[in-house]
N, C-alpha and C positions, 0 to 999 in steps of 0.2 A: 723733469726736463721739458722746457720749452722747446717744439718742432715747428720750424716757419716751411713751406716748399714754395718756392718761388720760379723767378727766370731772372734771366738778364733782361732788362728793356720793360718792367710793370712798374708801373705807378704804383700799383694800389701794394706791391709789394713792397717796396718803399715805403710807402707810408705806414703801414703796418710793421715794419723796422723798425724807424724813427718810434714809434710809442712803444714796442718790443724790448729794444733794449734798454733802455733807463726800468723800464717797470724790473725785467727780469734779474738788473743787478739790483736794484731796490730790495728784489725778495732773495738773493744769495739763489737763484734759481739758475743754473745754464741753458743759454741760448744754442741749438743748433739749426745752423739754415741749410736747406738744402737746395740745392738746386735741380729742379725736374729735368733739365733740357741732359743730363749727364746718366738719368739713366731713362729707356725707354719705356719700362714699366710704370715708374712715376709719371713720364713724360704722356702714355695715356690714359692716365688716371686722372691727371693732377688738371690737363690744360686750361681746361676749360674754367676752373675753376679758383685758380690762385686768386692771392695766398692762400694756404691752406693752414689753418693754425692748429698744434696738435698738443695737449699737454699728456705729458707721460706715455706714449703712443696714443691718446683718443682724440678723433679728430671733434674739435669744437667748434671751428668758427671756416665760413669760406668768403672769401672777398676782403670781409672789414673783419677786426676786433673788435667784441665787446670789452672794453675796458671793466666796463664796472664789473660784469660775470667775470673774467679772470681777476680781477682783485682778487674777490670773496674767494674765488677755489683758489689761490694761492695763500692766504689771509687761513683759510680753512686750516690747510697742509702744514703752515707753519704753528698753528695751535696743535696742530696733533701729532707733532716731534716731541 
């Protein structure tokens, strides 16, 4: 599973969407977003920081997505089904 942590009102999490979801139906992989602002725990974890992008609970990437690094580990995952 794909984990996005976002807010309402970020660009960069947005844009990080926008390439999120086509790749992750691409790989039959679910999207889940959350949003930090709903709980405070994330909310001081996360702030500073979004997007936060997380495959399988590990966090990979903060701000942008490496496109090309998550291919390969989803390209990986689906060779090893």
């Amino acid at each position: 599973m794909i984990t996005v942590h976002v807010r309402e009102g970020c660009h960069l999490c947005d844009d990080a969407l926008a390439l999120l979801r086509p790749l992750a139906a691409e790989h039959g992989e679910p999207l889940e977003v959350v949003d930090i602002e709903a709980d405070d725990d994330l909310h001081r974890r996360y702030l500073e920081r979004i997007p936060v992008i997380c495959l399988d609970g590990e966090e990979l990437y903060d701000f942008f997505v490496d496109e090309a690094d998550l291919r390969g580990r989803l390209r990986h995952r689906l060779e090893g089904r």
